[in-house]
N, C-alpha and C positions, 0 to 999 in steps of 0.2 A: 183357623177356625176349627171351628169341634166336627169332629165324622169317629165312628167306630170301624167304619170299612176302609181297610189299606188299598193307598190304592197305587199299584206300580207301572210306568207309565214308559214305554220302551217308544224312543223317539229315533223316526229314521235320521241320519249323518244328512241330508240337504235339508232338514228341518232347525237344525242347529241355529244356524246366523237368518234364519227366516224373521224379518221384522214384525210382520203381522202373524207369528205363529205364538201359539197360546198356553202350550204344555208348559214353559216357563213360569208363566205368572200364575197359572193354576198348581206346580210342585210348588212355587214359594208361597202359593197361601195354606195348603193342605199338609199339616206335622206329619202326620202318617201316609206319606208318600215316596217314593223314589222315582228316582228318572235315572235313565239309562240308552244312552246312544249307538244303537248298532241299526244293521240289515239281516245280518246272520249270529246268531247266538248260537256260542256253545252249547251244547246239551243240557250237561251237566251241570254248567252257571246256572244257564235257565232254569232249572227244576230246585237248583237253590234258593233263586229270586222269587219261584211261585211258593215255598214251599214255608221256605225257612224264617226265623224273624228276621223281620230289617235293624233292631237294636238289642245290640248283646245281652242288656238288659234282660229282653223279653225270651232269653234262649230254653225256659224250661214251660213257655208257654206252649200248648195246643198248638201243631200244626193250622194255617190258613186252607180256606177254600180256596180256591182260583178258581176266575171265571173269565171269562175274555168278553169286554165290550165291543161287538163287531157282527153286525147284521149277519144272518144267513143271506146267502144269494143262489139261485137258481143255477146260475152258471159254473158257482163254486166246483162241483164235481167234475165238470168239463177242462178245468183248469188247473187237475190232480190236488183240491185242496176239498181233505177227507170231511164225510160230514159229522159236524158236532156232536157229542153225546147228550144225551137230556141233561136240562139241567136236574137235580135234585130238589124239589121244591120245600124239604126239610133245612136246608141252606138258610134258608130266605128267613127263616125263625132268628136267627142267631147272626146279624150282618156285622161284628164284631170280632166272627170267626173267620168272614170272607176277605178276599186280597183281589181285587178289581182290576183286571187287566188292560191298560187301554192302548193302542197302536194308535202312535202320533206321527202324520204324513197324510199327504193327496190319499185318493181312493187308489189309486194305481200303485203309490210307495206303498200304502198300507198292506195291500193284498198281496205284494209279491212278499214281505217280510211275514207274514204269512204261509205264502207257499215255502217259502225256504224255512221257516220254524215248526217241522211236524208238530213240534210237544205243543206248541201253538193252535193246533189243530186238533188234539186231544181235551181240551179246557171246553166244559157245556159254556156256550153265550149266554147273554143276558138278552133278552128282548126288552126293546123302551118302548113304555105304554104313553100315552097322552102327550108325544113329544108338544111339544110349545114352537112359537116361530124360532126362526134364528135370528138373533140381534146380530151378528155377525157381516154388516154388510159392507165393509170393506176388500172380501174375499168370495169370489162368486161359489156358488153352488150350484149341482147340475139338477137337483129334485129340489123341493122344500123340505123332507125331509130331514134333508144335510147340516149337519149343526157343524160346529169347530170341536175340536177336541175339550175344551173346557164346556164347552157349552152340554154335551153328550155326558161327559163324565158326570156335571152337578145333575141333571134329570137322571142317571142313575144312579148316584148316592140318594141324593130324593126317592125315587121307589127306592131304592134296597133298603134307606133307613125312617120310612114312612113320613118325612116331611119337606116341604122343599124352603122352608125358613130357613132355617140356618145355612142356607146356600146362597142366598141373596146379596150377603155382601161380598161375595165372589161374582158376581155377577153384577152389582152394582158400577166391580172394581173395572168388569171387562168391561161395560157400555162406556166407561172414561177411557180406557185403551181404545175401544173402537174413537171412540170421537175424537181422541189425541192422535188414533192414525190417518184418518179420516181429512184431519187438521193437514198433517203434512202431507198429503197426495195432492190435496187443492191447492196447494204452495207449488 
């Protein structure tokens, strides 16, 4: 599907063989994406992955924004994970320029890979306006809030590239996943 915003998607190691986990079907529909499976990332990869292009191609293009998809929480400080910098709202002109961070894992995988990625911690978030429910109900959540990892990702390419059409048949594809897993639990 069409997006201008890259978007690179760092998936914790028990996410991998997760049946009902999503980051997979969301890298195989989105061309401008990566996925990458750690808990602790190198520094210096890291700053590659946020930084640099993902196709050789693109190597004399503009550096990317990075921006990390991942709520602030109240307790972050208390749990040595430093607070975000604003984002730049001159960013948000230009979503073409940006490379869309997402941590894919439970709230607890996510935050600890987190805590262990300062450069992680350096990247302003993103805030999601007008979230929508979650179709995602094969997998509980502990807010409504809580989207799945694809679900979060298309509501911010949607704001960051002002429509959420071209997102739909990503999300079409997920309500056939949900109901194909759906399928087999009540077997």
């Amino acid at each position: 599907m069409a997006h201008g915003t890259e978007v690179l998607i760092l998936q914790h190691p028990l996410e991998v063989h997760e049946a009902k986990g999503t980051a997979r079907l969301l890298h195989l529909c989105l061309p401008h994406s990566r996925m990458v499976t750690g808990e602790r990332f190198d520094a210096s990869t890291l700053q590659q992955w946020l930084t640099a292009p993902f196709e050789a191609i693109d190597a004399a293009a503009a550096p990317r924004h990075a921006l990390l998809l991942y709520p602030e929480a109240p307790q972050d400080a208390a749990l040595g994970i430093a607070t975000p910098p604003p984002l730049d709202p001159a960013w948000l002109q230009t979503p073409e320029r940006l490379r869309l961070v997402v941590l894919d894992g439970t709230w607890r995988k996510s935050r600890k890979m987190l805590h262990l990625n300062p450069l992680l911690q350096q990247l302003p978030r993103l805030p999601l306006r007008e979230l929508p429910a979650s179709r995602y109900r094969i997998r509980a959540a502990r807010q409504p809030h809580q989207l799945s990892t694809l679900e979060a990702t298309c509501a911010a390419l949607a704001q960051l590239e002002g429509s959420a059409e071209p997102f739909e048949p990503l999300l079409s594809a997920f309500d056939e996943f949900v109901a194909q897993q759906a399928a087999w639990q009540g077997r």
